[in-house]
N, C-alpha and C positions, 0 to 999 in steps of 0.2 A: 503930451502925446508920447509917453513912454515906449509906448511899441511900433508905434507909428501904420496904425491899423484905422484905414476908412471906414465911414460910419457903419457901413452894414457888415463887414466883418466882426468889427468892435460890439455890434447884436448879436450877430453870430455867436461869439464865444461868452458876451453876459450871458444868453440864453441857455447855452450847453451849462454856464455855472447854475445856474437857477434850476432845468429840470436834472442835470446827472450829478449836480454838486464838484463841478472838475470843468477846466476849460481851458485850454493849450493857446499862450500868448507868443509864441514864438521857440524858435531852439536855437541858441549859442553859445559860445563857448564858456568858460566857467566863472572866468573874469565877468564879460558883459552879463552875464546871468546874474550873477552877484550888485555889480553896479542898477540893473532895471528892479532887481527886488528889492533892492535899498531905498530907490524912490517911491517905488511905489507904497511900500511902508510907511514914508515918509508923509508921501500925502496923503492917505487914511487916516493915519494922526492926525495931521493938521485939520483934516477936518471930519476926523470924527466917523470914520466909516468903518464897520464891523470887517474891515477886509485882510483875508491871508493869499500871501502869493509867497509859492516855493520853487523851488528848484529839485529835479529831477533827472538822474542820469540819462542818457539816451544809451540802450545798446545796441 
């Protein structure tokens, strides 16, 4: 649980991925941004999931 998002939030923002193709898992700072995208990478790989997670400046 990377984001630490309950189950229907965690719908919530698959679903924004699936119909707008973009889905907002949280905002902080640059460091932890870095560290949650690492994992999440991380576990995609491991198991095989078509998935991208980036980072975004806030202004």
């Amino acid at each position: 649980h990377v984001f630490k998002k309950d189950t229907s939030e965690a719908a919530r923002i698959m679903l924004n991925v699936h119909h707008q193709g973009v889905g907002i898992a949280g905002v902080y700072t640059r460091e932890i941004g870095e560290t949650k995208m690492a994992i999440v990478h991380s576990m995609a790989r491991k198991h095989q999931y078509p998935l991208r997670c980036s980072l975004e400046k806030v202004s």
